[in-house]
Legacy VTK file of the C-alpha trace (Angstrom):
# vtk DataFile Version 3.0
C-alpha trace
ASCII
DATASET POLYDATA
POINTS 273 float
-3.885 -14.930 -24.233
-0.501 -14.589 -24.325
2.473 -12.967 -21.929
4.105 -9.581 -22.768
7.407 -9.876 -22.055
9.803 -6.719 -22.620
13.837 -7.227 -21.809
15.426 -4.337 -22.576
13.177 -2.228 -24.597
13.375 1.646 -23.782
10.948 4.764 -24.885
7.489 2.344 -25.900
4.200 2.688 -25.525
2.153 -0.560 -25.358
-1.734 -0.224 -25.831
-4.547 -2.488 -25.001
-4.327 -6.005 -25.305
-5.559 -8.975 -22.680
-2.505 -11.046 -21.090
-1.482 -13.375 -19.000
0.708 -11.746 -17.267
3.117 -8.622 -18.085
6.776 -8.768 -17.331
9.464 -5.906 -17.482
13.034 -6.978 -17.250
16.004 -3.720 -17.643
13.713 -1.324 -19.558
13.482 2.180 -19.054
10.369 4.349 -19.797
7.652 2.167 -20.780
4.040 2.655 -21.088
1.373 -0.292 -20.731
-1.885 1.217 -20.883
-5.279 -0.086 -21.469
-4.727 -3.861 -21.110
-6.648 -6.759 -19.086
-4.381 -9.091 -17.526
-5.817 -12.496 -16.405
-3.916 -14.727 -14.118
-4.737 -18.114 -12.929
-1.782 -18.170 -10.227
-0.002 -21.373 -9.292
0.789 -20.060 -5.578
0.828 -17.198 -3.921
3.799 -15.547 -4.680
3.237 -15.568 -8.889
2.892 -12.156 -10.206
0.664 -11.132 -12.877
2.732 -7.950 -13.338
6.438 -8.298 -12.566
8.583 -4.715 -12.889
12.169 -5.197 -12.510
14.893 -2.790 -12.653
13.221 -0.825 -14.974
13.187 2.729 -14.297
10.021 5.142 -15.558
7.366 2.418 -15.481
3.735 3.114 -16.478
1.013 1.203 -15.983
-2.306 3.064 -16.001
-6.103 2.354 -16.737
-5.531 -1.675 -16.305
-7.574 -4.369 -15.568
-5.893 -7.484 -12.773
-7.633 -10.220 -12.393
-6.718 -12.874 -10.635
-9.009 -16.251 -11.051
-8.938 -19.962 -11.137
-6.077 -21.638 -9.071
-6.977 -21.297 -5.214
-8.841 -18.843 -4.357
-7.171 -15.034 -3.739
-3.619 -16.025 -4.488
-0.921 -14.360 -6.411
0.230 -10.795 -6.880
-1.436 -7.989 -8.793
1.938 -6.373 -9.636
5.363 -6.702 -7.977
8.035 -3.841 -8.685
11.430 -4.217 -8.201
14.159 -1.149 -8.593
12.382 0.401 -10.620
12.634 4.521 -9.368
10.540 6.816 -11.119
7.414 4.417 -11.595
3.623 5.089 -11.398
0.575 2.886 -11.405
-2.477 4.435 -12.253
-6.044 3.983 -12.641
-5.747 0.406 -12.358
-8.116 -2.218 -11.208
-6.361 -5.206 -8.968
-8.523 -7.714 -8.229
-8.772 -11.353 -6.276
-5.162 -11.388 -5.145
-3.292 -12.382 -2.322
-1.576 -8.826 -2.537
-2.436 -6.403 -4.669
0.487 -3.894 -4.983
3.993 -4.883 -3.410
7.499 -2.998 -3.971
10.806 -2.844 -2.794
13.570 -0.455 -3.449
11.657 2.245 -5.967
12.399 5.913 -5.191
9.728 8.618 -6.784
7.009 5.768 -7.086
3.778 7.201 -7.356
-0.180 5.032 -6.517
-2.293 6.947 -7.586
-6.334 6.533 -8.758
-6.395 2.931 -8.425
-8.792 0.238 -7.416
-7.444 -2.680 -5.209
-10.019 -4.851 -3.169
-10.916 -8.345 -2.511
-7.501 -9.748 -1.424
-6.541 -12.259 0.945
-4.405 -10.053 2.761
-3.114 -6.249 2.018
-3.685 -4.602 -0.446
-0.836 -2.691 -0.799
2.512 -3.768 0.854
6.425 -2.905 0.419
9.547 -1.443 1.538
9.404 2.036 -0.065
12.258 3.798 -1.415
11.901 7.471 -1.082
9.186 9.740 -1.710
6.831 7.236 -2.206
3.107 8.927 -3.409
0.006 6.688 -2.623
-2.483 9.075 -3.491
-6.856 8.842 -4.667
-6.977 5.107 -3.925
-9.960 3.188 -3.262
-8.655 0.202 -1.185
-10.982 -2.249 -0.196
-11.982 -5.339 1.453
-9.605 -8.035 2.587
-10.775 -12.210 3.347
-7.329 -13.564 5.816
-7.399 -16.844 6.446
-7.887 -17.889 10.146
-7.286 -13.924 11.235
-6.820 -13.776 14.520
-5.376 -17.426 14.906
-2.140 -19.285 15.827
-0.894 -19.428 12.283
-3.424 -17.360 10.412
-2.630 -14.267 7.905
-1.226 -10.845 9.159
-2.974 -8.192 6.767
-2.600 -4.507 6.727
-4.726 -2.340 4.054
-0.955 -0.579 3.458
1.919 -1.981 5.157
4.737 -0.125 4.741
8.345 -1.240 6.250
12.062 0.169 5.911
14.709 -1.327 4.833
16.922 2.185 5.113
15.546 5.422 6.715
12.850 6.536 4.351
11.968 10.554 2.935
9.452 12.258 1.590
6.513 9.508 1.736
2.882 10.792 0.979
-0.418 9.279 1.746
-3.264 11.585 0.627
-6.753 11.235 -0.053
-7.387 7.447 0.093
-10.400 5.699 1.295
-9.891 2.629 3.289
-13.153 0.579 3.129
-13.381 -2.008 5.470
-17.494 -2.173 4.888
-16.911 -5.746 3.924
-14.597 -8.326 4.713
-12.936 -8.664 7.837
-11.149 -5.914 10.107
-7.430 -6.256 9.394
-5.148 -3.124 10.591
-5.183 0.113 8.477
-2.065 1.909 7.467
1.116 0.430 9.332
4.449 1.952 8.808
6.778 -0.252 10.029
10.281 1.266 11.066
13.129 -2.372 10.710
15.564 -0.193 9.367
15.438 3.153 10.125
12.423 5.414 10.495
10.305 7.690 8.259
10.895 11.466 8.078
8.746 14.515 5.830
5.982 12.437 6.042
2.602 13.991 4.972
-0.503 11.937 5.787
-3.696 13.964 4.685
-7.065 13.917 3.739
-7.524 10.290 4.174
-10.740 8.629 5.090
-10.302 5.166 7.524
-13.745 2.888 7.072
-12.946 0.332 9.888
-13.949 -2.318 11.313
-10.722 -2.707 14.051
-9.390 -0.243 16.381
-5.768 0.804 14.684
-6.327 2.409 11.928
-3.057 4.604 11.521
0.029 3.354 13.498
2.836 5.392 13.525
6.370 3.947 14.916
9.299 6.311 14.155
7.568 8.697 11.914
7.872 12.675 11.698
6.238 14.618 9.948
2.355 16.045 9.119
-0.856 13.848 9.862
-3.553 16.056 9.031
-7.377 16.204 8.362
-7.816 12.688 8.165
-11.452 10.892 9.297
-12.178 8.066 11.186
-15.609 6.340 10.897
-15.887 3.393 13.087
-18.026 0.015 12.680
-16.612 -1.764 15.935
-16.968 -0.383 19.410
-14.963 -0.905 22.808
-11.432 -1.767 21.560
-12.517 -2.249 18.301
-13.079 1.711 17.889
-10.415 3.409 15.010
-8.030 5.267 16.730
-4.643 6.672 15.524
-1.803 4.800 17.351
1.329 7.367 17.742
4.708 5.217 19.498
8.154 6.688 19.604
9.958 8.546 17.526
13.167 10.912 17.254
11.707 14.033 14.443
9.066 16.140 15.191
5.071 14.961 14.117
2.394 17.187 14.116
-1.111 15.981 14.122
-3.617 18.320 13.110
-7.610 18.579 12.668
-8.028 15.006 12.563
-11.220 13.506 13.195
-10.596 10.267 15.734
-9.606 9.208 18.969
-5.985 9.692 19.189
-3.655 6.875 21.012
-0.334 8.144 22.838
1.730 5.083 23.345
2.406 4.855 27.529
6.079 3.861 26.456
6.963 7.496 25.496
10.185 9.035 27.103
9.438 12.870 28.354
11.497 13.892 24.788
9.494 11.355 22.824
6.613 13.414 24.206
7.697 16.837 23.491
8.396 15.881 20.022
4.807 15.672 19.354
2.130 18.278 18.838
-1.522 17.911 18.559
-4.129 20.608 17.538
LINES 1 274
273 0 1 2 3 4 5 6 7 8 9 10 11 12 13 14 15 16 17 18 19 20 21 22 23 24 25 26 27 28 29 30 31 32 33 34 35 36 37 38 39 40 41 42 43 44 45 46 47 48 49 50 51 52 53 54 55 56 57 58 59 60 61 62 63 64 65 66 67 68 69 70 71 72 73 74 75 76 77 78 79 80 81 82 83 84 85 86 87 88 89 90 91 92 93 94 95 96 97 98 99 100 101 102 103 104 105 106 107 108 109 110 111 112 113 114 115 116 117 118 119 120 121 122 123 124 125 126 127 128 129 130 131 132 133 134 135 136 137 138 139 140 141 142 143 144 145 146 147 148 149 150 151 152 153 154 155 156 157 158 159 160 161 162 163 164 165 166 167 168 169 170 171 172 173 174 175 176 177 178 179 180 181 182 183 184 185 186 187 188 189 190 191 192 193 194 195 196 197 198 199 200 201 202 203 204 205 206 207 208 209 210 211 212 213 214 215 216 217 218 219 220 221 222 223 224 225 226 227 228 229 230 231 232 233 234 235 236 237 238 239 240 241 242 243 244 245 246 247 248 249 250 251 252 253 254 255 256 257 258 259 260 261 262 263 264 265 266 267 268 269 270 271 272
């Protein structure tokens, strides 16, 4: 097997094919479809897909496997300015991450399989309106969770680097029937929070008590379901903390979490029904 490497190819449709790895480097508007991609990482940064600054990406029905070389290591696929992107109907496998990103506006996740990583499946800082949408995300194996120096995980970890628009997480199941319990959806406000947010129709399998943790986000949470495996403070909940835009919550199934730390207009920013 070889690597398919494209520098500054536009308008091309690649199909089938088993590789190495994939790397995109200044195209615009390519198609990889149909391929099995086989790395044997040397740490766990290497990428067996790399997308950079190449606008109109498609990757869709492939197959990411990541084996020999220590054990869950390496990235599915990394993207990198790249707007206007979608991965779909992919299978990410045996990875340290499976999907990260950084600074992709209109990127769409949608129909994919990513499970049996080392620590989230899906991790970036969006650009925005960001679409993770249909997913089947799956179990995660940290090393030394819970310890002085062991992994952080999140099953989508989500963090800004600017104030983010127009992000949309809808109809994903998060499985957490094996592996361990690392946190469920965390959107993470460094630089500026998240606003038109719709988070819908998602169902939260898990084995730890935060499931959805909201910091700085307005928007629409809606009709999402909890099923908890832990009890005590290991029962899902949805964590709300601060924010400064209105958020409704509506017919979700779960214990809901009001952070104590609210100010009175915090408070009254936030409706639940």
């Amino acid at each position: 097997m070889a690597t398919l490497s494209l520098r500054n190819v536009s308008n091309r449709v690649y199909e089938g094919g088993a590789y190495t790895k994939i790397y995109l480097n200044n195209c615009t508007n390519v198609t990889v479809r149909g391929a099995t991609v086989s790395l044997t990482p040397s740490g766990i940064n290497d990428q067996a897909i790399r997308i950079y600054n190449s606008p109109g990406t498609i990757l869709e029905n492939l197959t990411v496997l990541s084996g020999g070389g220590k054990a869950l290591s390496g990235e599915g696929v990394n993207l990198s300015n790249s707007s206007r992107s979608r991965i779909s109907k992919c299978v990410f496998t045996g990875f340290h991450q499976g999907i990260t990103f950084g600074g992709c506006d209109d990127l769409t996740i949608i129909g994919n399989t990513i499970a049996n990583t080392r620590t989230s499946p899906i991790s970036g800082a969006p650009g925005d309106r960001l679409t993770i949408k249909d997913n089947y995300i799956g179990d995660s194996h940290p090393l030394n969770w819970g310890l002085k120096g062991g992994d952080h995980a999140d099953e989508i970890h989500l963090f800004t680097t600017k104030p983010v628009t127009g992000l949309v997480i809808e109809g994903n199941t998060i499985d957490q029937t094996n592996g361990v319990g690392i946190l469920g959806v965390f959107l993470q406000p460094k630089s500026g929070g998240f606003t038109n947010v719709l988070i819908t129709n998602n169902k939260f399998i898990m084995r730890q008590g935060q499931a959805l943790i909201l910091k700085y986000v307005g928007g629409v949470v809606s009709f999402n379901t909890l099923v908890s495996l832990g009890t005590g403070k290991a029962t899902a909940r949805y964590d709300v903390y601060g924010g400064n835009t209105p958020l409704l919550l509506e017919g979700n199934v779960g214990f809901i979490s009001l952070d104590r730390r609210l100010t009175p207009e915090q408070r009254a920013l936030i409706t639940i029904k």
